[in-house]
C-alpha positions in Angstrom: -3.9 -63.9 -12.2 -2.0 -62.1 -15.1 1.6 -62.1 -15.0 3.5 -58.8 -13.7 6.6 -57.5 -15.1 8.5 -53.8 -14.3 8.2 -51.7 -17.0 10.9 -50.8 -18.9 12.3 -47.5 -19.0 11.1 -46.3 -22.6 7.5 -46.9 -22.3 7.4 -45.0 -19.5 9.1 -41.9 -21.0 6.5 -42.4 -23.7 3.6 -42.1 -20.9 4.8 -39.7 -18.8 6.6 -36.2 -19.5 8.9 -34.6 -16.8 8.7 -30.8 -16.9 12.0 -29.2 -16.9 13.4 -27.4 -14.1 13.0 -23.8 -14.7 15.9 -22.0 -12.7 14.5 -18.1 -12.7 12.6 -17.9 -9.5 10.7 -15.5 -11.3 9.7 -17.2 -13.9 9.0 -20.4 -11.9 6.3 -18.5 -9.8 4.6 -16.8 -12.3 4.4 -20.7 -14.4 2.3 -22.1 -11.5 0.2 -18.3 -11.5 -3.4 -19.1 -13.3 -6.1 -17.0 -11.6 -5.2 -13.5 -10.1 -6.1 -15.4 -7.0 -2.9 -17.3 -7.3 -0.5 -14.1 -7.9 -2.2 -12.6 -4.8 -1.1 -15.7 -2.6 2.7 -15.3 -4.3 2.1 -11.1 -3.3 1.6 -12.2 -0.2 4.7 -14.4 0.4 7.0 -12.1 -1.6 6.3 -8.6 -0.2 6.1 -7.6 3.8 2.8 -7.9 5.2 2.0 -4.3 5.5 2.7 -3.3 1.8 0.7 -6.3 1.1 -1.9 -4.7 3.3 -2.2 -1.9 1.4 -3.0 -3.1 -1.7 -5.3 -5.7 0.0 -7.1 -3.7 2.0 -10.5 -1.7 2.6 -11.9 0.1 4.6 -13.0 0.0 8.2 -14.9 -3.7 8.1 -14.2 -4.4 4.6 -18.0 -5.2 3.6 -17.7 -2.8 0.7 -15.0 -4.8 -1.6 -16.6 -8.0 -0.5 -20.0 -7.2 -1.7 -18.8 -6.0 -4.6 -16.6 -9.2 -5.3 -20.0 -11.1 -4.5 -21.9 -8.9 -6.8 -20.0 -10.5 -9.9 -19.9 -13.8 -8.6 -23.4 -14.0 -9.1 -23.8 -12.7 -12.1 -25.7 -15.4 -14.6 -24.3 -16.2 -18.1 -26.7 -17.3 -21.0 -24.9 -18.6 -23.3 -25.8 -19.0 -27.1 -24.5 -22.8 -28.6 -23.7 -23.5 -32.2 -22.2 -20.1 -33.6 -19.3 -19.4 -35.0 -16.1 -18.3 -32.8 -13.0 -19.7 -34.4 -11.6 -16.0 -34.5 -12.9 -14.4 -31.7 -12.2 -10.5 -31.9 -12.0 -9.0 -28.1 -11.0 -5.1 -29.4 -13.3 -2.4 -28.7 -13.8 1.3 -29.1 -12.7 3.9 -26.4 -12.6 8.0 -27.0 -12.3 7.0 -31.4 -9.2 4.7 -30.7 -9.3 0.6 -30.8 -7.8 -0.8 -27.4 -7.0 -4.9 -27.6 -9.5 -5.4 -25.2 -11.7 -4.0 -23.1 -9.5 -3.0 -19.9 -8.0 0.0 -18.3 -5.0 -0.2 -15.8 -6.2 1.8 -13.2 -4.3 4.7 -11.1 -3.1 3.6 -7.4 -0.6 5.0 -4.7 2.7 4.0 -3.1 3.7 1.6 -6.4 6.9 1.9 -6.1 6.4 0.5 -2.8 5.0 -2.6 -4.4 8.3 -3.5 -6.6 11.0 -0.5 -7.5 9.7 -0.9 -11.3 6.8 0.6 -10.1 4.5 2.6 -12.6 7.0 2.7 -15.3 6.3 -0.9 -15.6 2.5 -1.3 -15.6 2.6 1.2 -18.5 4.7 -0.7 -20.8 3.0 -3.5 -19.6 -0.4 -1.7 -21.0 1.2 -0.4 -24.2 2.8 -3.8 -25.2 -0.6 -5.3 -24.8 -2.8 -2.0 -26.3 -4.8 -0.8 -23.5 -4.3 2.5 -21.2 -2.9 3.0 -18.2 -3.9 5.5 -15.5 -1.1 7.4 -13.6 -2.1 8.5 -9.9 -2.0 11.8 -8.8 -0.6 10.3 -5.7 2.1 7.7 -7.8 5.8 7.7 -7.2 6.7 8.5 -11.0 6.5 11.9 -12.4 3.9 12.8 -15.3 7.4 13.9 -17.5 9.2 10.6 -16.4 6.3 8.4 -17.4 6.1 10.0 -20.5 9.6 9.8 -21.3 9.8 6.3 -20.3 7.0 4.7 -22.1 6.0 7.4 -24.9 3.7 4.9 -27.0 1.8 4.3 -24.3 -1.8 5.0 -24.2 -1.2 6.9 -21.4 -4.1 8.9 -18.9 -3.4 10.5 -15.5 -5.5 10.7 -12.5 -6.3 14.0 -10.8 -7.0 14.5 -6.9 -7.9 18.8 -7.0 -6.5 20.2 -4.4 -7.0 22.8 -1.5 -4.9 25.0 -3.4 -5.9 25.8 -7.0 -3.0 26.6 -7.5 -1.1 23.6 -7.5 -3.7 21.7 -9.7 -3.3 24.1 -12.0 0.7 24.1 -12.1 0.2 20.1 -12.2 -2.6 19.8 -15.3 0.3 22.2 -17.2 2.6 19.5 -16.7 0.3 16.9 -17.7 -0.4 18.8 -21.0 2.7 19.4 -21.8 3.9 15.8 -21.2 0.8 14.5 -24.0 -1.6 13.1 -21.5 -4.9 13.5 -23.7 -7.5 11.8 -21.1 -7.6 13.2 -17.7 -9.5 11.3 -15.0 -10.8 13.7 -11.5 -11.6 11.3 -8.7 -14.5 12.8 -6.6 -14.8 10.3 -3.7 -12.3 11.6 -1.3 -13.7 14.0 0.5 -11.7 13.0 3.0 -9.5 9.9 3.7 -11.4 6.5 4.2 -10.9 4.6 7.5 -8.6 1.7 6.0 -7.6 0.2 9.5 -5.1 -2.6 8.1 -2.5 0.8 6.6 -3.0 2.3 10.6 -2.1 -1.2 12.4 0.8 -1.7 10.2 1.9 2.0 10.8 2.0 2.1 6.5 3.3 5.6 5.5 5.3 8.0 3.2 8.2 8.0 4.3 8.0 4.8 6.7 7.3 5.3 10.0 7.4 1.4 11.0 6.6 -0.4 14.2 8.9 -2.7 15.6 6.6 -5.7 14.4 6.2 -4.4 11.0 9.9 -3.6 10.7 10.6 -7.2 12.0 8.5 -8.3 9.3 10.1 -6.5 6.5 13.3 -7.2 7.6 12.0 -11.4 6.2 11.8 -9.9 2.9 15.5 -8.8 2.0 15.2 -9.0 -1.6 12.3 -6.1 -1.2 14.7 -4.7 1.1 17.7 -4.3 -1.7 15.1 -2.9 -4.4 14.4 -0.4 -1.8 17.8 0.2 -0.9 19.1 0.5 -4.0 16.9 2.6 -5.8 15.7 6.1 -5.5 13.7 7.0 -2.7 10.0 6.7 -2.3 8.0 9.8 -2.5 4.9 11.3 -3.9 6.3 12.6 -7.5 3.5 15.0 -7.5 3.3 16.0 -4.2 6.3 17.1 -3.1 6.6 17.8 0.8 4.0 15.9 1.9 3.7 13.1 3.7 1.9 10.2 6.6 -0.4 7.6 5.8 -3.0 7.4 2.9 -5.8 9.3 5.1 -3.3 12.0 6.3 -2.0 13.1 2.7 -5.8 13.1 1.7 -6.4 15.3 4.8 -3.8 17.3 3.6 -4.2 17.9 0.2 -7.7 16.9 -1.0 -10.5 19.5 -1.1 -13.4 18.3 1.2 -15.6 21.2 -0.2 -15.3 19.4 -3.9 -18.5 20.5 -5.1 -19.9 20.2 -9.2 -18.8 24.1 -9.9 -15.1 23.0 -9.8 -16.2 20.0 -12.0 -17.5 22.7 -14.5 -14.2 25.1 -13.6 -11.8 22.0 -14.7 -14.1 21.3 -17.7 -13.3 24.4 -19.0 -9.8 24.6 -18.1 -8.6 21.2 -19.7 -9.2 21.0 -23.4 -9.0 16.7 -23.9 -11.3 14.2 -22.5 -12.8 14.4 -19.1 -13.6 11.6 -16.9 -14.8 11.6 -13.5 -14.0 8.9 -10.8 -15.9 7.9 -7.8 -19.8 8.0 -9.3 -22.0 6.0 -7.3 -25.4 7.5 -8.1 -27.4 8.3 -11.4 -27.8 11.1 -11.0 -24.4 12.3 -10.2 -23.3 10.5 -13.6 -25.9 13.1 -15.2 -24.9 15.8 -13.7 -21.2 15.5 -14.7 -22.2 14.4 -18.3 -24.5 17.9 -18.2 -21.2 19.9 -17.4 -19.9 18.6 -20.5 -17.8 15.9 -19.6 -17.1 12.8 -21.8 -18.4 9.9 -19.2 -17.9 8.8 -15.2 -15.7 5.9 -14.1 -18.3 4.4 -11.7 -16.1 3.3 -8.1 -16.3 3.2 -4.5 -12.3 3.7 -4.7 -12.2 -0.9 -4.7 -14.4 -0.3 -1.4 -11.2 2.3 0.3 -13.1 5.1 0.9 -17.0 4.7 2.6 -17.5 1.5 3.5 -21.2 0.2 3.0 -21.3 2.0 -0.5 -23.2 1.4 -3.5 -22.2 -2.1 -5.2 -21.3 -0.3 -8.1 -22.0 -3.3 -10.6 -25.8 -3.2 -9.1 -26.3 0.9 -10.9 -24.3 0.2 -13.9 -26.8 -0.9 -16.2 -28.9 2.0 -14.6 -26.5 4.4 -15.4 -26.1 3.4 -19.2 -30.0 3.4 -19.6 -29.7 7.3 -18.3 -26.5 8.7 -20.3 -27.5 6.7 -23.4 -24.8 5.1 -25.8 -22.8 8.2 -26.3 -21.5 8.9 -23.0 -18.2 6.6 -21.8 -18.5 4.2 -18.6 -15.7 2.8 -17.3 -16.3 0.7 -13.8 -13.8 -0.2 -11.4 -13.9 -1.8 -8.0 -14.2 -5.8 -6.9 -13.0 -7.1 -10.7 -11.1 -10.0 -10.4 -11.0 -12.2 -13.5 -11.8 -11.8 -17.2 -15.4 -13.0 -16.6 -15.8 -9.9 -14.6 -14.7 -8.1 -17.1 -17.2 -9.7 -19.6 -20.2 -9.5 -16.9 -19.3 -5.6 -16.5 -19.4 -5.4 -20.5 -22.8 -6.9 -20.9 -24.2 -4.7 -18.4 -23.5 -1.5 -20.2 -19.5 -0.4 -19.5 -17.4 0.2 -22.6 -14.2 -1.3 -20.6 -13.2 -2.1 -17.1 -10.4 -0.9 -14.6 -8.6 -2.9 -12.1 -6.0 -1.9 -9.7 -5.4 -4.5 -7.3 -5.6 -7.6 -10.0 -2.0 -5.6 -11.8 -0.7 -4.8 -8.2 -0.8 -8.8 -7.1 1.1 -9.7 -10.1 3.5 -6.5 -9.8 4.9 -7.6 -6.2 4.7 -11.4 -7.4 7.5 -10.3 -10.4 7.8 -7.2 -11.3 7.2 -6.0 -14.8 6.8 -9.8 -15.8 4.1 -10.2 -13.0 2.5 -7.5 -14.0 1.9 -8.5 -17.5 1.0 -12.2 -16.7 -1.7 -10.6 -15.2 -2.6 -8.8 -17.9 -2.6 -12.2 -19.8 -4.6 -14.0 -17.6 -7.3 -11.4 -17.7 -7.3 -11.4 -21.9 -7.4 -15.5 -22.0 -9.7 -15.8 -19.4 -12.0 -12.6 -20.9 -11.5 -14.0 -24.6 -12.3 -17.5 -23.9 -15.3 -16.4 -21.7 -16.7 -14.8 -24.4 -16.0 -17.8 -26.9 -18.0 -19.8 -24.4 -20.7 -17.4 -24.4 -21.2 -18.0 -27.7 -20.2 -14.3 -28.5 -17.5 -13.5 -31.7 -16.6 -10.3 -30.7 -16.5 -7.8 -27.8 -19.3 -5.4 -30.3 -21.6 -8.4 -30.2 -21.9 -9.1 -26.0 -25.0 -7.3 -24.9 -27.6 -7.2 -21.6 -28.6 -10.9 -23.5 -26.1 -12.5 -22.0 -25.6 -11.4 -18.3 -27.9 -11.5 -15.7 -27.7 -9.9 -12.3 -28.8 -12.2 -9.4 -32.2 -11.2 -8.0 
C-alpha cells in the first residue's frame, strides 16, 4: 500500500481552474448556449409559453417542420483529408456584393413580441456580422425606422401583396424611398395556415389572453416590464388591423395571388426580385421567366400547408433547372451551420433562418441574437474545415449526399 497524504492547496490550483462568477444574467446564459438547441431551451424558460409558441410552432400536426428538420439530419458528408484549411474563407457572392458568410436573417412577425429590441436588433446584429436581414411586411418596426436605425445594414424587406393594390403600392414607395434594394414577395399564403398552438394560447395583435395564458405571462415579469415600458405592439405596416396570425392573413392577403401580379410587381419595382414560398420546379421557372432574379424555396418553416414539399429534397432540382445564374435562397427546418453547409452543397447560394435568431432574441436580446449568429458561422466554418473544403466557392454536390 502506498502512503496517502492531502494535497496541498497549490497543486491543486495548478490542476484545476475555477471559472469566475459571471454576474450579468445575460451573459451567464448565453456562456452555457452552444447549439441553437440550447438557446431554444433558455427561450423557453425566459419568455411566456405562448410567445414561445409562436415562434415554435407549425402547423396543424407539425409533420412539415419535422420532416424538414429530418431531411438535413440525414444528409451524408464526404469529406476530403489532407488539404489545406489553415485560412478557411466562408464569404460568398449574393446580387454582386460579398456577404461574410452564406446566411440571410429571415423576415418573421410579432418580434417585438419576442424581446422590445425587436427587429432593430437582428439587423444590427446582421450588419455587424455582414449578412442581410429581411424585414416582414407583417414586423413591428417601420421600413423608415429600420432604415434610420441601422442604415449600414444590408437591409431587404418582405412583401405580403395585398387585397388592395393600393396599399402595396403606397408601401413599396416607402420601401424605395427608405433604400431597400432587394425586395422579397412571399407567395405561400393564400390564406392563413392552421397553426393550432397560436389558437390554444389565444396569441394575437393586440392580446386577447386567456386566463391560463395570462397566468402564465404574468411568471415572466421581466417580459412584462419590456412590454410595459416600451411602445406598443402593432403591425408598423398594417395599421388597423388586427387578431391572430391566420386572421390578419384573412384580412389582408390576396387569396387570388396568381403569376400576372408576379409580372405586375416585376415591372413596378425597379431592384432585385425575389420570390418566397416556391415549392415546385416549375413554379421557380415560371417566376425566373417573368424576369425575376431567383425564388427563396420555403414551406413558410412548415406554418402554412402542413405535409408540404421537404424543400431541401427539390433544391438540387431546382438549381439543375434555373442554371447558375439565377439566386436560391432556402429557408425552412435549418438549425445549425452544417445545415447551412448541406444546403450550400446542394445548389443554394445562402440560407435563411428565422426561428434559430428568434431563440437567441428571447434568450438576450440583441446579445442573444448575435450569439446565434456566431454559433451558426463557427459551427458553418469549422464544418467546412472538416470537410476538407478552404472556402465557401469550393463546396459543391461532391460533398453532400441526400439520404436515399
Amino acid at each position: 500500500m502506498e502512503d496517502r497524504q492531502l494535497p496541498k492547496w497549490s497543486e491543486i490550483r495548478e490542476l484545476v481552474q475555477f471559472r469566475s462568477f459571471e454576474l450579468d444574467p445575460v451573459q451567464r446564459r448565453l456562456a452555457r448556449a452552444f447549439t441553437i438547441a440550447d438557446l431554444r431551451v433558455m427561450a423557453q424558460k425566459t419568455t411566456p409559453k405562448a410567445v414561445f409558441n409562436y415562434t415554435d410552432g407549425a402547423a396543424e400536426e407539425e409533420i412539415t417542420i419535422a420532416r424538414c428538420r429530418q431531411a438535413y439530419r440525414d444528409v451524408e458528408f464526404s469529406p476530403a483529408v489532407l488539404r489545406d484549411v489553415s485560412d478557411p474563407d466562408p464569404s460568398t457572392k449574393l446580387f454582386g456584393g460579398t456577404i461574410d458568410f452564406p446566411l440571410v436573417l429571415a423576415p418573421t412577425g410579432y418580434t417585438r413580441m419576442m424581446h422590445n429590441d425587436g427587429e432593430k436588433a437582428v439587423a444590427r446584429v446582421a450588419a455587424r456580422n455582414n449578412i442581410p436581414y429581411t424585414l416582414s411586411t407583417v414586423g413591428t418596426t417601420t421600413v423608415e425606422d429600420l432604415a434610420k436605425a441601422v442604415p449600414e445594414g444590408n437591409n431587404w424587406f418582405q412583401l405580403y401583396i395585398a387585397k388592395d393594390r393600393s396599399k402595396t403600392e403606397g408601401l413599396l414607395e416607402r420601401v424605395l424611398t427608405s433604400g431597400y434594394d432587394v425586395l422579397m414577395v412571399t407567395v405561400d399564403t393564400q390564406v392563413g395556415g392552421a397553426r393550432v398552438r397560436e389558437l390554444r394560447d389565444g396569441l394575437t395583435i393586440p392580446p386577447t389572453l386567456s386566463p391560463k395564458t395570462f397566468a402564465d405571462m404574468a411568471l415572466h415579469p421581466s417580459w412584462w416590464f419590456d412590454k410595459l415600458t416600451t411602445p406598443p405592439i402593432e403591425f408598423a405596416s398594417l395599421k388597423g388591423f388586427g387578431g391572430n396570425s391566420a386572421e390578419v392573413a384573412d384580412q389582408v392577403f390576396d387569396p387570388a395571388l396568381t403569376f400576372e401580379d408576379i409580372a405586375w410587381l416585376r415591372k413596378v419595382w425597379p431592384h432585385k426580385l425575389l420570390v418566397k414560398g416556391i415549392q415546385t420546379v416549375q413554379d421557380a421557372e415560371r417566376v425566373v421567366e417573368l424576369g425575376c432574379d431567383g425564388v427563396v424555396l420555403s414551406n413558410h418553416g412548415g406554418r402554412q400547408l402542413d405535409r408540404s414539399p421537404t424543400i431541401l429534397k427539390i433544391l438540387p432540382q431546382v438549381r439543375q433547372a434555373l442554371g447558375p445564374d439565377a439566386t436560391v435562397l432556402i429557408d425552412s427546418g435549418i438549425m445549425s451551420g452544417s445545415d447551412i453547409l448541406a444546403a450550400v452543397g446542394l445548389g443554394a447560394d445562402a440560407a435563411m433562418v428565422g426561428r434559430a435568431y428568434l431563440y437567441g432574441l428571447m434568450a438576450g436580446g440583441e446579445r442573444g441574437a448575435a450569439h446565434a449568429v456566431k454559433i451558426l458561422r463557427s459551427q458553418y466554418v469549422r464544418s467546412m474545415q472538416l470537410l476538407g473544403v478552404k472556402s465557401t466557392a469550393g463546396i459543391s454536390g461532391d460533398h453532400v449526399a441526400l439520404a436515399g
